[in-house]
N, C-alpha and C positions, 0 to 999 in steps of 0.2 A: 593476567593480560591487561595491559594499559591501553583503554580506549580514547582516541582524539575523537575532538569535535568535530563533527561534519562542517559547521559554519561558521565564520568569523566575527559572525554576531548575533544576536538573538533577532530584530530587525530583519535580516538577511533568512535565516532559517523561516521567521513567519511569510515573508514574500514566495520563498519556495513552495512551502506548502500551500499558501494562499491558489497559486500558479496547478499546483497538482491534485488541488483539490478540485479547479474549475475546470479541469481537462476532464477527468473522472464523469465530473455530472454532467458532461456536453451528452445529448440522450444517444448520439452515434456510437460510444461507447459502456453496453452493459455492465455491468456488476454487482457481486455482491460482497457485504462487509460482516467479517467474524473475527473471532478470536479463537485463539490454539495456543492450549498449554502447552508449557514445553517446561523443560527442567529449569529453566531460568527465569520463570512466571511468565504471565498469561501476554500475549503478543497479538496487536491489530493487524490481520489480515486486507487486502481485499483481491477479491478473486473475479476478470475477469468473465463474459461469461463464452467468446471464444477456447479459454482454455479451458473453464469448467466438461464444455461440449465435447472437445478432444479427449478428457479425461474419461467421458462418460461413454463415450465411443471406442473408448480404448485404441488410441490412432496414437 
């Protein structure tokens, strides 16, 4: 399977994540940050902790 680039630039990709990185740590929004093996090596997580709650609540 042949994967494209999300971004058109490497610039552009850093501003993105710069942007979702700063969303993430506003303190309104909990979470936390892992990784999960998977068959295609080891992959950044972050979880959330609305959905963590629902999971843990089984809703």
């Amino acid at each position: 399977m042949k994967y494209k680039n999300a971004f058109k630039t490497q610039e552009g990709k850093e501003e993105v994540l710069k942007q979702y990185d700063m969303l993430l740590e506003a303190p309104t929004i909990p979470h936390e940050r892992f990784y999960v093996n998977t068959c295609h090596g080891s992959t950044f997580c972050r979880l959330t902790m609305r959905y963590s709650y629902l999971m843990e609540k089984k809703i």
